[in-house]
C-alpha positions in Angstrom: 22.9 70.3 90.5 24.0 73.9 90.4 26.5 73.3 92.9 27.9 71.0 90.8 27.6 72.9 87.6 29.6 75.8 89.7 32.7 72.8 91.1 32.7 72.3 87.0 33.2 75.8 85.8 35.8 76.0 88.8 37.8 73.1 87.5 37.8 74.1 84.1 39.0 77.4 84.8 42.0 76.3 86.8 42.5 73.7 84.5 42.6 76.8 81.5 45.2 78.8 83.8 47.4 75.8 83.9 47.6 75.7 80.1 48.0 79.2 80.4 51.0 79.2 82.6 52.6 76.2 81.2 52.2 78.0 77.4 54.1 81.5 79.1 56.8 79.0 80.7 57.1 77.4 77.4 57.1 80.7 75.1 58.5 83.6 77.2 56.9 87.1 75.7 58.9 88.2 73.1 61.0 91.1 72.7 60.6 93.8 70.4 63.2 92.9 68.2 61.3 89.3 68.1 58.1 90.6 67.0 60.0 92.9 64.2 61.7 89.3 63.0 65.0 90.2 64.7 66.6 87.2 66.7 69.3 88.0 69.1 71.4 84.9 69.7 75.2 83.6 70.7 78.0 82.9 68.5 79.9 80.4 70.6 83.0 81.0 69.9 82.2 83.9 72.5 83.2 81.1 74.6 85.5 79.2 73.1 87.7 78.7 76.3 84.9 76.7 77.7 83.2 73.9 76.9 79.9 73.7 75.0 77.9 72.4 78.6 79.1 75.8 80.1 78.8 77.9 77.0 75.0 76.6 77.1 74.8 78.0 81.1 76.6 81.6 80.0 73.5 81.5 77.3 71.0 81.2 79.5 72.2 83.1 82.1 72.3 86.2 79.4 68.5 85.5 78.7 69.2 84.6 75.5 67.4 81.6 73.7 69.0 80.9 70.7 72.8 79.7 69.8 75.1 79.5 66.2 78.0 76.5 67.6 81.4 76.7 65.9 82.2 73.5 64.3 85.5 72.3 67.0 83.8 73.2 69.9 84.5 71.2 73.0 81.3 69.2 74.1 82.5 68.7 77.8 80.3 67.3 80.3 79.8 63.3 80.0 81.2 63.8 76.2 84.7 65.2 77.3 86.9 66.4 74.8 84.4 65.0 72.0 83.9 68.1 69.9 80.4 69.6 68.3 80.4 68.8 64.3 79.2 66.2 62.1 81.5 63.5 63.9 79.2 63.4 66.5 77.2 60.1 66.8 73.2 59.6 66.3 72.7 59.9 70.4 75.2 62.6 71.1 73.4 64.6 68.5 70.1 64.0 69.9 71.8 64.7 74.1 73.4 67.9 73.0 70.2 69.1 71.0 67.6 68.0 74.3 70.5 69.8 76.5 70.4 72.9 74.8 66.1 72.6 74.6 66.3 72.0 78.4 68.2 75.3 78.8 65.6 77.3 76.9 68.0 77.3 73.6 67.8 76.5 70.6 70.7 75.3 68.0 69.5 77.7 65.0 73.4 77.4 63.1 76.9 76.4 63.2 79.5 77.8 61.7 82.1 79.1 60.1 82.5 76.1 59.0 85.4 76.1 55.7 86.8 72.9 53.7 88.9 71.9 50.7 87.3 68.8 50.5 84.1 68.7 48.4 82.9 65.3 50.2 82.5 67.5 53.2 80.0 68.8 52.0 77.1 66.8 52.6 77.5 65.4 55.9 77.9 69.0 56.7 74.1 69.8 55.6 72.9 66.0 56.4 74.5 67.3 60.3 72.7 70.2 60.3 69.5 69.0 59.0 69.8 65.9 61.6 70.0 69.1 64.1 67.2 71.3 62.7 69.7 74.3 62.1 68.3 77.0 60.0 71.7 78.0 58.4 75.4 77.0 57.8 77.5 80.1 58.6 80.3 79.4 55.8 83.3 80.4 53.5 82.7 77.3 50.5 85.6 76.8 47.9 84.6 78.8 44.8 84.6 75.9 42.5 82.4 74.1 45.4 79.7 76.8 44.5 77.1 74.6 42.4 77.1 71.7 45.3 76.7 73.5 48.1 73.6 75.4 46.2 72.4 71.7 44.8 72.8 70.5 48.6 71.0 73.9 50.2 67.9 73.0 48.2 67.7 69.5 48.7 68.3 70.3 52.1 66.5 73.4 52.9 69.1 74.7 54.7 70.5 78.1 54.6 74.2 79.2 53.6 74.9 82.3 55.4 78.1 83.4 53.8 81.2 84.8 56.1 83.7 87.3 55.2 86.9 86.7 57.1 89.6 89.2 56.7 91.9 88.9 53.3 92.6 86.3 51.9 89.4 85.1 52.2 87.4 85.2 49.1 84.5 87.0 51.0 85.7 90.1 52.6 84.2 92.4 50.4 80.6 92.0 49.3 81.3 92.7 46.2 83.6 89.6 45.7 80.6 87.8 47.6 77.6 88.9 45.2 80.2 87.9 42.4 79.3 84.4 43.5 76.2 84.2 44.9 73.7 87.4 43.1 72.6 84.7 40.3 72.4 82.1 42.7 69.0 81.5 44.8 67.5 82.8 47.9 68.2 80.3 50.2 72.2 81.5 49.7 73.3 84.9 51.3 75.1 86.9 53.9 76.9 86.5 57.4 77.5 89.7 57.9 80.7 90.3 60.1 80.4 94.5 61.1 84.0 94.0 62.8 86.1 92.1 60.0 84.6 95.3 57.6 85.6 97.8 59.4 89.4 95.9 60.5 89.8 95.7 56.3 89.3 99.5 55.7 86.0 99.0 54.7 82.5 101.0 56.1 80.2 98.3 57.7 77.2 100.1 56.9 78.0 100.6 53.2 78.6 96.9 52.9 75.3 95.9 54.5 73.5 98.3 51.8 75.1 96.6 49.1 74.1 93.2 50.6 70.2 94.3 50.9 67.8 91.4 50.4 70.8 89.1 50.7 71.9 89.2 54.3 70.6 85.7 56.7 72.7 86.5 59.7 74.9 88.9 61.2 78.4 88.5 63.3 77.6 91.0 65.3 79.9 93.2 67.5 81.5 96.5 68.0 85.1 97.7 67.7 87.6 99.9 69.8 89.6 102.7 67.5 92.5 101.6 66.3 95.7 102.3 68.7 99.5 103.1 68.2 101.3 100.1 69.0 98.5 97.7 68.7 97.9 95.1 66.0 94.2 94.5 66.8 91.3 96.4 67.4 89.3 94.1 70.0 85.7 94.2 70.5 83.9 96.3 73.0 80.8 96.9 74.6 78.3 98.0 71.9 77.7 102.0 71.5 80.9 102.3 73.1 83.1 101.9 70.0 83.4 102.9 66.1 80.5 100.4 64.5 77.9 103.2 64.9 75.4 99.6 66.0 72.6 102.7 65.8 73.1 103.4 62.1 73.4 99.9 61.9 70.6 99.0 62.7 68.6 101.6 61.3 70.0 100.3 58.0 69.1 96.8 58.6 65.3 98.4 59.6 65.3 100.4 56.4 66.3 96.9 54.5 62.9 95.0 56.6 65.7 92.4 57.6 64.8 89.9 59.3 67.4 87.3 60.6 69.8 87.0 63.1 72.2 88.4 65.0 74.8 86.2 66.5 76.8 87.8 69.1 80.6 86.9 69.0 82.2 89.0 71.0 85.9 88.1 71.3 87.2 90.1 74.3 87.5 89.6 78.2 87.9 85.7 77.2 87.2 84.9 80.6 84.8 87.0 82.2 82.9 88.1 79.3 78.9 87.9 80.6 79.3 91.3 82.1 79.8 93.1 79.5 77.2 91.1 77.1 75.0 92.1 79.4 75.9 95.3 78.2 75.7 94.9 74.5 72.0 93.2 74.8 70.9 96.0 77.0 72.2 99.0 74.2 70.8 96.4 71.6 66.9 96.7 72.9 67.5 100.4 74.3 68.2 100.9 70.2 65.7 98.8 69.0 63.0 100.3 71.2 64.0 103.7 69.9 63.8 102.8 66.2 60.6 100.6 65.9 
């Protein structure tokens, strides 16, 4: 009988360490960002010059687990040219979502999605419910305002406002609190550091105006600009103007907690190397200040 008693306890410890290491396989340890509410995640227009099968792989391989989609991006694999966005069908939805899951990912946004056409609207936040996105990363029509906040709520889904360079009716924040400050919480702030500082403007000023209202981030930093050249292109993070450290200190100070989408629009083709880069200087920060 004791013998017996002992082959149970045996078998219901291994069974225990089973659970154990299917739970760690299914819920890697989190970072410290994680555990201060900070999520580090993937624009995918990062990779726009692949498809959305491969963009997926380039994720993963970076170790990171969750992804905002562009709205336009090609699907590839069995879908082809069929391109991520509300056109997609009731089973290519569901494929591309249990892709991404099998990959360790998960679809938290899309954006920037922009449209003149109010009817838009609603399969836009239908879509991204269907998807269990957190946020839309947006730039609405002005006199679209009241729908898209009518559609948030009945949605519960986030509008995480961009601010593209001028003309956009966003790139300051103070033409973006002039639409949104009376509006409610589930409306606020894509925060684009880079599209700031392009416009003249200081990125860490702009994210203190914006406390309490920022969802997400476009994250990135910025080479100086240059004589003779029209652009200043993204580089790896610490190594250019953005000051990420002061950055992030600010977004500490403000007990953000969100996400920060990497889009870093440089070395098109053979970018992984140097996001390795930015995530690295993003934890070696965020180490230091928590």
């Amino acid at each position: 009988m004791f013998n017996n008693l002992l082959k149970t306890i045996e078998i219901t410890c291994l069974a225990l360490m089973g659970l154990v290491l299917v739970s760690c396989a299914q819920n890697p340890a989190q970072t410290k960002a994680e555990r201060n509410g900070w999520r580090l995640g993937m624009q995918s227009y990062t990779f726009h010059t692949f498809p959305l099968t491969e963009a997926l792989d380039k994720t993963r391989e970076l170790g990171i687990r969750y992804i905002e989609i562009y709205p336009g991006h090609t699907l590839g694999g069995k879908w082809g040219n069929n391109v991520f966005g509300y056109g997609m069908d009731e089973q290519t939805r569901r494929e591309v979502k249990e892709l991404a899951e099998s990959k360790g990912i998960k679809i938290m946004g899309t954006g920037v999605f922009v449209t003149d056409k109010a009817d838009e609207w609603e399969k836009q936040f239908a879509f991204a419910k269907a998807m269990d996105m957190e946020f839309i990363t947006c730039e609405p029509a002005i006199e679209d305002w009241d729908l898209v906040e009518e559609l948030a709520e009945k949605y519960n889904i986030r509008v995480s406002v961009h601010n593209h360079p001028q003309p956009s009716a966003y790139w300051t924040p103070d033409a973006l609190l002039q639409q949104i400050s009376q509006r409610g919480n589930l409306i606020g702030s894509c925060a684009d550091v880079g599209h700031w500082r392009r416009e003249g403007l200081d990125q860490t000023d702009c994210l203190k105006k914006l406390e309490g209202r920022i969802i997400s981030l476009h994250f990135k930093d910025i080479v100086a600009k240059q004589e003779g050249e029209t652009e200043q292109h993204d580089c790896i993070w610490g190594t250019g103007i953005l000051e990420v450290k002061d950055m992030l200190n600010e977004l500490k100070r403000q007990h953000f907690e969100g996400v920060f989408s990497i889009e870093y629009e440089y070395n098109w083709e053979n970018s992984v190397p140097d996001i390795k880069k930015c995530i690295d200087y993003f934890n070696e920060v965020v180490n230091e200040i928590f």
